[in-house]
C-alpha positions as CSV (number, residue, x, y, z in Angstrom):
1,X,-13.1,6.8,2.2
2,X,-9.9,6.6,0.3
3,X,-10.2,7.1,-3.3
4,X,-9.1,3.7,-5.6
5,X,-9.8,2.2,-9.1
6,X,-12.2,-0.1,-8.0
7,X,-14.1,2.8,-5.2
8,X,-13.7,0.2,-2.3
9,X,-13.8,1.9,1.0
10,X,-10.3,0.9,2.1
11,X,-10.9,1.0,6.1
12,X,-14.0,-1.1,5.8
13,X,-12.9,-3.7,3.8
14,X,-9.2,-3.8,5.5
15,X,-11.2,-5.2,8.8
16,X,-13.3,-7.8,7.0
17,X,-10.4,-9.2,5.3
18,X,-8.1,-8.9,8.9
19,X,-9.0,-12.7,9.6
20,X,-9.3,-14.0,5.9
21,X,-6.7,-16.1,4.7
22,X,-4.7,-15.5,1.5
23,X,-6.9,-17.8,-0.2
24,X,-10.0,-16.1,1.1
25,X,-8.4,-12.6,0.5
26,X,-7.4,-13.2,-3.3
27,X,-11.1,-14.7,-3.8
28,X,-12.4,-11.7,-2.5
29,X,-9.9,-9.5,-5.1
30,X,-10.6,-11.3,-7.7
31,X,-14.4,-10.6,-7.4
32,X,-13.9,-7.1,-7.3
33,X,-11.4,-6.2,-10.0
34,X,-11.9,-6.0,-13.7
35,X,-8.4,-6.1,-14.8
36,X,-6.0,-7.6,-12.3
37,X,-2.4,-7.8,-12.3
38,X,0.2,-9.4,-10.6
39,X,4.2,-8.7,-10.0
40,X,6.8,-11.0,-8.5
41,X,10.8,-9.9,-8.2
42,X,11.3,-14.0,-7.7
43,X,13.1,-13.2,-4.7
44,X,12.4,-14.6,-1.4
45,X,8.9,-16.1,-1.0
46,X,7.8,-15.5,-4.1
47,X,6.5,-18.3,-5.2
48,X,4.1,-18.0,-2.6
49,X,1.9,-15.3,-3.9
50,X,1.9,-16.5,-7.7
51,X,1.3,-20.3,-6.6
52,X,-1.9,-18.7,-4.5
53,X,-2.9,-16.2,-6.7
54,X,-2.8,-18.6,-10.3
55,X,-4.7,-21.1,-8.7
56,X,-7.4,-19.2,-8.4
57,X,-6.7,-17.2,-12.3
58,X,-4.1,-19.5,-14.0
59,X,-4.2,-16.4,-16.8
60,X,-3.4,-13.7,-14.8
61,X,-1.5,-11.2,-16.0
62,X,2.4,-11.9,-14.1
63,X,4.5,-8.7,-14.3
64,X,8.2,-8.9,-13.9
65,X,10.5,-6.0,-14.1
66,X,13.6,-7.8,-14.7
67,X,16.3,-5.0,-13.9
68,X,19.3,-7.0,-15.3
69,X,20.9,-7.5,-12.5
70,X,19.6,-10.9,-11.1
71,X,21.9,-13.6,-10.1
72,X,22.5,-17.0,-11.8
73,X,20.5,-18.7,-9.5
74,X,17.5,-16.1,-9.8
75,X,17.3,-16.7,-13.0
76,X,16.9,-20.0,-12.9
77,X,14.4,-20.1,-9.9
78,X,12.2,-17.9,-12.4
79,X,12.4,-20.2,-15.3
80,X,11.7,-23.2,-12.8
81,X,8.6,-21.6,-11.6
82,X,7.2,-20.1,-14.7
83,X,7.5,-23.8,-16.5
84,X,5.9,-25.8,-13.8
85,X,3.1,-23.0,-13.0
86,X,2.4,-22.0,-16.6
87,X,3.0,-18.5,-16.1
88,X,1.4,-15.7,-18.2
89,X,4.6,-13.8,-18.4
90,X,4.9,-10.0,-18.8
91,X,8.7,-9.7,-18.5
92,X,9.9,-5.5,-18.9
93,X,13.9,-4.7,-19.1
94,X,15.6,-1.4,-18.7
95,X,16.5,0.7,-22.2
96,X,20.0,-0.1,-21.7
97,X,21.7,-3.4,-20.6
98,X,23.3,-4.1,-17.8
99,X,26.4,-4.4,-19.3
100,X,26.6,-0.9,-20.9
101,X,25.7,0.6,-17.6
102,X,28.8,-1.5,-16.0
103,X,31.2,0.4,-17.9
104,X,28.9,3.9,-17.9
105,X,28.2,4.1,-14.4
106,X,27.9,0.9,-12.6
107,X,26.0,0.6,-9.6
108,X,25.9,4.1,-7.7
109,X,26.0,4.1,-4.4
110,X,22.4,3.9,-2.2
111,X,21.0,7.4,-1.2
112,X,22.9,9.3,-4.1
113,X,21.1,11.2,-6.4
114,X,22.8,8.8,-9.4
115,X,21.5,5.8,-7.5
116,X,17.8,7.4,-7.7
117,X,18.6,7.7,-11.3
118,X,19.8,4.5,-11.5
119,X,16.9,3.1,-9.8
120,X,14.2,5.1,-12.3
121,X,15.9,3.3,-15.4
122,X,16.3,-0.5,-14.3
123,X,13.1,-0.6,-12.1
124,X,10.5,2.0,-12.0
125,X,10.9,3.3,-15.8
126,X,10.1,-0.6,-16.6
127,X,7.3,-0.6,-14.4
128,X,5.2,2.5,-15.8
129,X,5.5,0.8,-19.0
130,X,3.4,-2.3,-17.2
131,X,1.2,0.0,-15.8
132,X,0.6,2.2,-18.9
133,X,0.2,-1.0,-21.3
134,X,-2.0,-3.3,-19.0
135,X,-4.1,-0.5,-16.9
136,X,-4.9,-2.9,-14.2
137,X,-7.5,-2.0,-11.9
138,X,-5.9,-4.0,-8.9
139,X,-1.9,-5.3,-8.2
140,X,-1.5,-8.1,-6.3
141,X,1.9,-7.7,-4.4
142,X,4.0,-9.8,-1.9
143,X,4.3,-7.5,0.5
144,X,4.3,-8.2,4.4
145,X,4.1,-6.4,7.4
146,X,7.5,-8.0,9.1
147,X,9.9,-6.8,6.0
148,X,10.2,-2.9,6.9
149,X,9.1,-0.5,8.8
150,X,7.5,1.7,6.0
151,X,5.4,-1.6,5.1
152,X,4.5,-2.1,8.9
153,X,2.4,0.9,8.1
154,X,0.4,-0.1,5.5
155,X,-2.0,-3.2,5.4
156,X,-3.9,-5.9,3.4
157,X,-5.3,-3.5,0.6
158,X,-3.6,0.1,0.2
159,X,-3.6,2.4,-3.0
160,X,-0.9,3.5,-5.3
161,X,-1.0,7.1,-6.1
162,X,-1.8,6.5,-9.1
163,X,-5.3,4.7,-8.0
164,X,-4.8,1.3,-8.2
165,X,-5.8,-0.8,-5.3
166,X,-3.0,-3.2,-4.3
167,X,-3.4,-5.9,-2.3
168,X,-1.2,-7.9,0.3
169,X,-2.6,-11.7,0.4
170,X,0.6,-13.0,2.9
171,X,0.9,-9.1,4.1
172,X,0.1,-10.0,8.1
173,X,2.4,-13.6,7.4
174,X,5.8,-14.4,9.0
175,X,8.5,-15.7,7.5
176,X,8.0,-18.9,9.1
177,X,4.1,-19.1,8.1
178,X,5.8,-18.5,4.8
179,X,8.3,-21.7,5.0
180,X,5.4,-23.3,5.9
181,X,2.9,-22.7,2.6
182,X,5.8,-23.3,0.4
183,X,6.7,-26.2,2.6
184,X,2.9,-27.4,2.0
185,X,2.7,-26.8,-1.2
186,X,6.3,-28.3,-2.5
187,X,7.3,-25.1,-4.0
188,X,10.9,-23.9,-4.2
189,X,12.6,-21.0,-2.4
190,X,14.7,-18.4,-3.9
191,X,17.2,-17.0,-0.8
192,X,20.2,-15.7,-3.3
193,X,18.5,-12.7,-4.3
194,X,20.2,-9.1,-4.8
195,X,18.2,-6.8,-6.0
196,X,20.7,-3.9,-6.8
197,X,17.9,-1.0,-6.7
198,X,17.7,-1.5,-3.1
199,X,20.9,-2.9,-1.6
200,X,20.0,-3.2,1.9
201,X,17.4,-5.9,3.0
202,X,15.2,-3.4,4.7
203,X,15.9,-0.6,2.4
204,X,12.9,0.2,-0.6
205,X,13.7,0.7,-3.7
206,X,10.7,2.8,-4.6
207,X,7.7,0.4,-6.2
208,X,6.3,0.8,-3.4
209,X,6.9,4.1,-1.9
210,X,4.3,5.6,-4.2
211,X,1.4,3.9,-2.3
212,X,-1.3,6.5,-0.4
């Protein structure tokens, strides 16, 4: 058994939740943890996982790294969405601002020691903050099994280094089961997305890269 913050045999309770929806699956989460969190980029189907996940725990704790570097249009998508869901925002920002690192350094380029530097500041520094300040005891994440090959190998519940239990609602969703829950629900879609930290659509940027 794989240790985690909530000592859930991982295997086990990856088959029982195989045929559970993401309703089913976030119910089941929800029972379990103690101090939940959740995390949206407000990229591509986002609004997916925080419209599933707050209608079950409208005061969840929403985590946003906000690297400074979203577009126009991201921005407002996130403004839209916390507004109409009521969001219990947690928003976390780099030391400096983007525009002092446009005329420092810019964006390095991918696989470069500076970009893995770069990536630490505006995303993962940001992020251990979160972590240290809420302690969550499970992440809920948007991650899916169709978006890379790395997350291909992982599944509906798998375990940061760290401990925490993260689970994967949408994780064994396509993205045309995903058209169709925002499509049911009359949510909005955010497709002009760059996230700088990764670059390339199939590339990580390193959240995730510390899972077990």
């Amino acid at each position: 058994m794989k240790i985690n913050s909530l000592n859930i045999n991982i295997d086990q309770a990856n088959v029982f939740l195989r045929d559970k929806d993401p309703v089913e699956i976030i119910e089941w989460a929800l029972s379990k943890a103690k101090t939940p969190i959740l995390t949206t980029n407000f990229g591509p189907y986002s609004a997916s996982l925080v419209h599933a996940v707050t209608r079950l725990r409208n005061d969840i704790k929403l985590i946003w790294c906000d690297t400074g570097y979203n577009t126009t249009h991201t921005y407002r998508f996130a403004h839209e969405l916390i507004q109409r869901l009521s969001l219990n925002m947690h928003i976390y920002t780099p030391n400096s601002t983007a525009g002092f690192r446009d005329v420092t350094m810019g964006i390095p380029q991918v696989d470069t020691l500076e970009h893995k530097l770069f990536t630490d500041e505006v995303k993962l520094e940001p992020f251990r903050r979160a972590l240290k300040e809420h302690q969550p005891d499970l992440w809920f994440t948007n991650l899916r099994a169709d978006q890379s090959e790395f997350r291909r190998n992982l599944d509906i519940l798998h375990v940061d280094k760290t401990g925490i239990l993260k689970v994967s609602p949408f994780f064994y969703y396509s993205e045309f089961d995903m058209e169709l829950y925002l499509q049911r629900f009359a949510l909005p879609n955010e497709k002009k997305y760059f996230d700088p930290t990764k670059v390339l659509t199939k590339r990580e940027c390193g959240l995730h890269l510390t899972s077990k």
